[in-house]
C-alpha positions in Angstrom: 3.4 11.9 -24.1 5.4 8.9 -24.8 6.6 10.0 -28.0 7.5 13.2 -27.1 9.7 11.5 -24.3 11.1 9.7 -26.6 12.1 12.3 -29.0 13.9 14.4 -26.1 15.3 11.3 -25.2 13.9 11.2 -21.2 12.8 7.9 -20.0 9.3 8.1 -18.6 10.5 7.0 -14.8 12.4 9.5 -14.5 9.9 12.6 -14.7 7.6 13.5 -12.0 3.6 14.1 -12.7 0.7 16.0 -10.5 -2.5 14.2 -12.1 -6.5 15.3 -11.8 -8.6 12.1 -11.9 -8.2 9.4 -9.5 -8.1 5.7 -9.8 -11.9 5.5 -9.7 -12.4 6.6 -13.5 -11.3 5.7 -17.0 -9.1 7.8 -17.8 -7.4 8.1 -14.0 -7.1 4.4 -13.7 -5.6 4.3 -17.2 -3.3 6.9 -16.4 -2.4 5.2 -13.5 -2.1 1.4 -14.8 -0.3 2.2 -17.8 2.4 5.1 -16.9 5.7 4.5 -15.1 6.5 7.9 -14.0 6.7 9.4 -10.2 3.2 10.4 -9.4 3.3 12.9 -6.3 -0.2 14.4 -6.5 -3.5 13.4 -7.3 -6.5 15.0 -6.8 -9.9 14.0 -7.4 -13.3 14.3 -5.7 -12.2 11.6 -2.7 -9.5 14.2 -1.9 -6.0 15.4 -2.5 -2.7 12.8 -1.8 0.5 13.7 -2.0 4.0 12.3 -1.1 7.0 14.2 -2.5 9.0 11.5 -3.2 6.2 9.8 -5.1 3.3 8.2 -4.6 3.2 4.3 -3.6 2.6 2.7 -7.2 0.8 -0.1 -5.9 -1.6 1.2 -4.1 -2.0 3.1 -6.6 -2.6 0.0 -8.5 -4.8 -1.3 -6.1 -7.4 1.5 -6.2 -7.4 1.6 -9.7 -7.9 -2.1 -10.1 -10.5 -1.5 -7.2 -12.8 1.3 -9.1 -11.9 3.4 -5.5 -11.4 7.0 -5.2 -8.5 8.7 -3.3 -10.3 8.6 -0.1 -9.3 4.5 0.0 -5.7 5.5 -0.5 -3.8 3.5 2.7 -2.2 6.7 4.3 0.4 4.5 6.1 1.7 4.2 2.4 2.7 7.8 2.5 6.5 8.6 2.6 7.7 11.6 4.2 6.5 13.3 7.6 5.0 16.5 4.9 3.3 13.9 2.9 -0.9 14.1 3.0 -3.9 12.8 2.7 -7.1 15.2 2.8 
C-alpha cells in the first residue's frame, strides 16, 4: 500500500480507510499501530465505529495496545453528532 502511495505520489495521511479487523487481532492492531491515514470505520465482532471525520487515533492506539475489541472504543471520543458506536 505504501509503495503504491508513493508511486502516485499521495501521502498516506491524507487518504481515508474503512478497515475489517479491530484492534483486538494481529493484523487489526498492526494496521492500526503502524498506518497514518484517517480511519472512519472499523468493524469487527465488538461492533461497528464510525466518525466521518476520522476516528480518534489514540484510542485507537489504546485498544490495540490493550488486545480490546471495538466494543471498549470510548464513545465520548466520537466526533460528529452522526458519528456511532453499535
Amino acid at each position: 500500500m505504501l509503495g503504491i502511495l508513493a508511486k502516485l505520489g499521495i501521502q498516506e495521511k491524507s487518504i481515508t480507510k474503512a478497515q475489517t479487523g479491530g484492534p483486538d487481532g494481529d493484523l487489526g492492531s498492526n494496521e492500526i499501530l503502524l498506518s497514518s491515514d484517517r480511519t472512519t470505520v472499523i468493524i469487527d465482532g465488538g461492533g461497528v465505529l464510525y466518525d466521518p471525520d476520522g476516528l480518534d487515533r489514540a484510542e485507537l492506539v489504546r485498544l490495540a495496545r490493550a488486545g480490546a475489541d471495538s466494543s471498549a472504543f470510548n464513545e465520548s471520543k466520537l466526533g460528529r453528532a452522526d458519528s456511532a458506536c453499535w
